[in-house]
N, C-alpha and C positions, 0 to 999 in steps of 0.2 A: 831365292834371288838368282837371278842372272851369272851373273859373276862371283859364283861365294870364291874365297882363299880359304886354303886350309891351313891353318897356323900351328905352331909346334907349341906346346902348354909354355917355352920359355918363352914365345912372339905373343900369344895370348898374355902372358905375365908384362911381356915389353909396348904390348899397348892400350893395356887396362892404365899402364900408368902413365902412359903419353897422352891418352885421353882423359885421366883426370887433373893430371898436371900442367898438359900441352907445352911438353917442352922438347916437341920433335922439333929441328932444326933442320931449313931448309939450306940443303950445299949448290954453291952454285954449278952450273953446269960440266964445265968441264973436270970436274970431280965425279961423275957419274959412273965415269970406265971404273975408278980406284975400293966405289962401295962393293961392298960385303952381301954375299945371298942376304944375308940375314937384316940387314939395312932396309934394302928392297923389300922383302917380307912387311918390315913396320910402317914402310913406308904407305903400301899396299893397305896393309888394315888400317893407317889414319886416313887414307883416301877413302874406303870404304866406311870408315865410320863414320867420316863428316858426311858423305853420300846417303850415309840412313840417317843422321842428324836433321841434314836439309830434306828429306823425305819426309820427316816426323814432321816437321818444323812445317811445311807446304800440307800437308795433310791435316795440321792442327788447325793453321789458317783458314783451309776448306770449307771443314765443321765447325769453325767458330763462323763463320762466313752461312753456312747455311744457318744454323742455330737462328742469326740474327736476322736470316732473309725470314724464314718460316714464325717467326715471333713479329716481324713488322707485316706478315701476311696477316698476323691472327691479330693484329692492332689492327688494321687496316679493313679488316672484317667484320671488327666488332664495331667502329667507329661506322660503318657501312649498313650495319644494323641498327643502332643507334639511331641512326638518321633518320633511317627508315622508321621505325616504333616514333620519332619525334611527330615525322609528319603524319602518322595517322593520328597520333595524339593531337596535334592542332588542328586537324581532318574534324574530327570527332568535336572538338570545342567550336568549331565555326557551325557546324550543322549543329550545334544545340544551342549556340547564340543566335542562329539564324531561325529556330524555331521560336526561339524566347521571341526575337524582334517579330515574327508574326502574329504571333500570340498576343502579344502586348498590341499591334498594331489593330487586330480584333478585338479586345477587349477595350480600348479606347474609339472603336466607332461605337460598339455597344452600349459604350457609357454616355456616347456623343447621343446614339436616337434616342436613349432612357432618359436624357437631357434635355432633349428635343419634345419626346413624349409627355414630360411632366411640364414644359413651357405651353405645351399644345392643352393639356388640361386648366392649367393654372389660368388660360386666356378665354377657356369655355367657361372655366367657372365664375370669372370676371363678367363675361358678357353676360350670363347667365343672374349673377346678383343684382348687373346693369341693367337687365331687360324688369327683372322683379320691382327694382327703385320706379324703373318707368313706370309701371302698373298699380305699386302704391302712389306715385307724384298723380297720376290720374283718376286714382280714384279718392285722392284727399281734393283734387280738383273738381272733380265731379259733385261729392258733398260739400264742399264748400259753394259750389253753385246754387245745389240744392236748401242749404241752409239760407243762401242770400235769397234765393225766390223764396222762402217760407219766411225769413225774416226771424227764425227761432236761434239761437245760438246753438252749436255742437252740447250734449251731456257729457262731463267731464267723467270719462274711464276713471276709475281707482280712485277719485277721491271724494266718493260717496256720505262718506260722514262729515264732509267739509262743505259738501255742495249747498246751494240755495233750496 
């Protein structure tokens, strides 16, 4: 320190117990001339020890001060991260609902033309048994022509043992 006092072991004894006690009393001024070396001595070391007191005391508040600053840094960092990891993680969820929504978007034209393709057979097949009815309706029309120019009736298919 700066300023050390050197104390005599009875001024050390006289302010170990002023400082735990605090019962140095302050005289008013014009009492000053009348003190004793030895007065000024204790006076001296409870200035100086309230001096490293308020030292201790400013020094503690420092490092509780920093403690708090560098702990809301590492809160404030890890929230920082946090965030970070969030929005990749919602990153990551939209590009794979965005793939699903393609996917599904393909898979419902596919099912649309498979849909389309099976109305496109189902209308061939239609015309298809439609063209055949035609071709039976005309050839039952054609032997029925035939039967009225000959004047014989049709022979009944399948019922052979019944017929005339």
């Amino acid at each position: 320190m700066k300023n050390e006092v050197q104390l005599t072991p009875a001024a050390v004894e006289k302010v170990e117990s002023s400082t735990e006690v605090a019962l140095v009393e302050k005289s008013p001024s014009h009492q000053k001339s009348s003190r004793k070396p030895s007065d000024r001595d204790l006076e001296l070391a409870r200035v100086e020890s309230e001096k490293n007191l308020s030292f201790i005391k400013a020094w503690e508040d420092s490092e509780k001060t920093k403690a708090d600053n560098k702990a809301q840094k590492k809160k404030s960092s890890i929230t920082s991260w946090e965030n970070s990891k969030k929005a990749s993680l919602q990153s990551q969820l939209q590009k794979i609902e965005q793939n699903l929504e393609n996917k599904k978007a393909e898979t419902k034209e596919k099912i649309k033309n498979k849909i389309a393709m099976v109305h496109k057979a189902a209308e061939e097949k239609r015309a298809m048994v439609e063209a055949k009815r035609g071709e039976e309706l005309l050839k039952v029309e054609e032997a029925a022509a035939k039967y009225r120019a000959t004047g014989k009736p049709p022979k009944k298919k399948g019922f052979g043992c019944f017929g005339a």
